[in-house]
C-alpha positions as CSV (number, residue, x, y, z in Angstrom):
1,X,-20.5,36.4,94.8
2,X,-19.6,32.8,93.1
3,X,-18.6,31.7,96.7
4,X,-22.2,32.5,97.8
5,X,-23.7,30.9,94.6
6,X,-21.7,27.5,95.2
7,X,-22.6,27.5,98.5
8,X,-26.3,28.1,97.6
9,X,-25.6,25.3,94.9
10,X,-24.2,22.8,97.7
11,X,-27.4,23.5,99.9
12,X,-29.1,21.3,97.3
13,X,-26.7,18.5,97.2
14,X,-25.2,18.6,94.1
15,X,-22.2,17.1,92.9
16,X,-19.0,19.5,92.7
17,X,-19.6,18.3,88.6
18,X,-22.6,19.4,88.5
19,X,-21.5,22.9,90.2
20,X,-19.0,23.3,88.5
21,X,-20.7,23.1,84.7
22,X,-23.3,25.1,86.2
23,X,-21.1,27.5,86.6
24,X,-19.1,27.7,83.9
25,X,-22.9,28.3,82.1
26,X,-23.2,31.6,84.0
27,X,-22.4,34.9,82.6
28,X,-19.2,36.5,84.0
29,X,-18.2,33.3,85.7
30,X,-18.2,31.0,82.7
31,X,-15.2,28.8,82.5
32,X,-13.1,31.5,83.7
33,X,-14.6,30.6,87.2
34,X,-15.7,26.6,86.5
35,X,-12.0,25.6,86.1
36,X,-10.8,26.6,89.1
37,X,-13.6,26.0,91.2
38,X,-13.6,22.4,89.8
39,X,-10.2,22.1,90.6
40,X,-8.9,23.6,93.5
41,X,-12.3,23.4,95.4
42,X,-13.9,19.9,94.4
43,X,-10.5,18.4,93.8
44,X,-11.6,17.6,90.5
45,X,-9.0,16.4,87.7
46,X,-8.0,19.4,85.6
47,X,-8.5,17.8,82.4
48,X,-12.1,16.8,83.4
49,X,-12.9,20.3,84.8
50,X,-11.8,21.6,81.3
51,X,-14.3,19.6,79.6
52,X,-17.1,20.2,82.2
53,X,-16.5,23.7,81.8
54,X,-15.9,24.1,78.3
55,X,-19.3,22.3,77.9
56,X,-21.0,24.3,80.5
57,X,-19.0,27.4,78.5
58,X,-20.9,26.6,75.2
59,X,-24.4,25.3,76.2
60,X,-25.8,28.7,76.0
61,X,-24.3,30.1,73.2
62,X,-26.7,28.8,70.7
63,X,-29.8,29.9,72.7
64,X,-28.6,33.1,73.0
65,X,-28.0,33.7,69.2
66,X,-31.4,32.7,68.5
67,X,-34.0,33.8,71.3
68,X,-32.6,36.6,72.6
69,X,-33.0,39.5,70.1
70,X,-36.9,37.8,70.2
71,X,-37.2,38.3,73.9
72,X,-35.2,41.3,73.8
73,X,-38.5,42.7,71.7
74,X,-40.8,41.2,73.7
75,X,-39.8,42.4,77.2
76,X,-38.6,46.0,75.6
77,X,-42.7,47.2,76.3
78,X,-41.7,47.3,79.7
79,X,-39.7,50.5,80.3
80,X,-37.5,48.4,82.9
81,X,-36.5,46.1,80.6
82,X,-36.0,48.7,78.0
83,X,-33.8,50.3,79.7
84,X,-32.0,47.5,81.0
85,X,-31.6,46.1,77.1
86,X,-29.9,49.5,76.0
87,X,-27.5,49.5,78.4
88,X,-26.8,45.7,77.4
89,X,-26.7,46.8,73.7
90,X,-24.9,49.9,74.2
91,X,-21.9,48.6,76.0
92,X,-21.8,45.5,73.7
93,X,-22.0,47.4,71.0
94,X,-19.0,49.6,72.2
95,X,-16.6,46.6,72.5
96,X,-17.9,44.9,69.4
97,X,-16.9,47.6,67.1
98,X,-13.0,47.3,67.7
99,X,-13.7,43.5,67.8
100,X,-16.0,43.8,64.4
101,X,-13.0,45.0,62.9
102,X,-11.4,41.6,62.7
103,X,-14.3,39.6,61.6
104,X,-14.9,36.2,62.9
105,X,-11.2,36.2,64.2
106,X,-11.3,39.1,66.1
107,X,-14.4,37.4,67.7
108,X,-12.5,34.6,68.8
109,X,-9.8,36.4,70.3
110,X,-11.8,38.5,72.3
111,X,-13.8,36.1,73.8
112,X,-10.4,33.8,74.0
113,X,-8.7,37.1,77.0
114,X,-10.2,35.5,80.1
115,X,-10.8,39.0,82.0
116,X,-14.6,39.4,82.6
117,X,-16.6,41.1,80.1
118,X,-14.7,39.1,77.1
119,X,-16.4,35.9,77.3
120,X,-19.0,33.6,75.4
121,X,-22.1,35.5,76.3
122,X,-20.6,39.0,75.3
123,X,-19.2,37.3,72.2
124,X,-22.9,35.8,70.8
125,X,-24.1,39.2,72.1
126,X,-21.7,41.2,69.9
127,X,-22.5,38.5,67.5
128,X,-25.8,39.2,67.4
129,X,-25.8,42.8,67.6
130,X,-23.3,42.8,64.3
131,X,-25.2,40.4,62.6
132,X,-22.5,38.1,62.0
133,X,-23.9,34.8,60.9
134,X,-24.2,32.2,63.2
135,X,-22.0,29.9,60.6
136,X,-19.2,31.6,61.3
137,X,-20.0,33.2,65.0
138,X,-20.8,29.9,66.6
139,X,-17.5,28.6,65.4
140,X,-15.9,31.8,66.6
141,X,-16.9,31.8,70.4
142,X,-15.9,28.0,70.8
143,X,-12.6,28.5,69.4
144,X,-12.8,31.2,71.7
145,X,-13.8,29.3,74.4
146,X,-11.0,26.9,73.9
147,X,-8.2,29.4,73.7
148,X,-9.5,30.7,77.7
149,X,-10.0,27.5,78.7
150,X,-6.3,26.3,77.8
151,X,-5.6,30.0,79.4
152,X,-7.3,29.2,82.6
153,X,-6.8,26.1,82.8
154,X,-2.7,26.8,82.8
155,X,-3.2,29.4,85.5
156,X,-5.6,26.7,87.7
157,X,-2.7,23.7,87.4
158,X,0.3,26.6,88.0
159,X,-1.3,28.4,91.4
160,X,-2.4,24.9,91.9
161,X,1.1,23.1,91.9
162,X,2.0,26.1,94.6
163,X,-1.1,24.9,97.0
């Protein structure tokens, strides 16, 4: 799936930069993917993909702690999108509440594991869904954020030095 999506990406000439933070933006992927696709596919240096995809990691944090519980209402008429939002909620709110338990800490640890499911965008959903303020939720998910990107990037420069 992320090798199709970069090769869809490429077809529009796009810098492996470029790629690489648009990636690390993308649910499921986020930096978990950006880091090593930054480095072990555009050759890029592993301190710069870090950055690229910690940036790429956090762009859409904020916008998704603001507009989508709005949206959420808005396209919850349609029975699709109903249905699709209670699944979303549901299974959020099923990791959250071991999570919840911890406060903002337990926040940043979980979206800090970098195993699908744990990241940025589940954390500002679980966020949202809790109610925790975005004071100390935003905070949360980039120390979060940081704490998988040092993960992954340790991982990316260890299989790397074995290339």
């Amino acid at each position: 799936m992320l090798g199709q999506f970069v090769h869809y990406l490429k077809n529009f000439h796009l810098s492996g930069e470029l790629i690489t933070l648009l990636v690390s933006m993308m649910p499921i992927f986020e930096l978990r993917g950006g880091i090593p696709l930054g480095v072990l596919q555009f050759k890029i240096p592993l301190m710069k993909a870090f950055l690229i995809s910690f940036l790429g990691n956090i762009l859409p944090i904020l916008p998704i702690m603001y507009f989508l519980d709005p949206i959420r209402k808005l396209l919850s008429r349609i029975p699709l999108f109903k249905k699709f939002f209670g699944w979303l909620y549901a299974r959020a709110y099923k990791k959250g509440e071991e999570v919840m338990k911890y406060g903002a800490i337990g926040l940043a640890i979980f979206v800090a594991i970098p195993l699908p499911i744990t990241g940025a965008w589940t954390g500002a959903l679980i966020a949202l869904i809790f109610s925790v303020k975005r004071r100390y939720a935003f905070p949360s998910i980039i120390l979060g954020v940081l704490g998988a990107g040092i993960i992954v990037s340790a991982f990316t420069a260890l299989f790397n030095r074995f290339l």
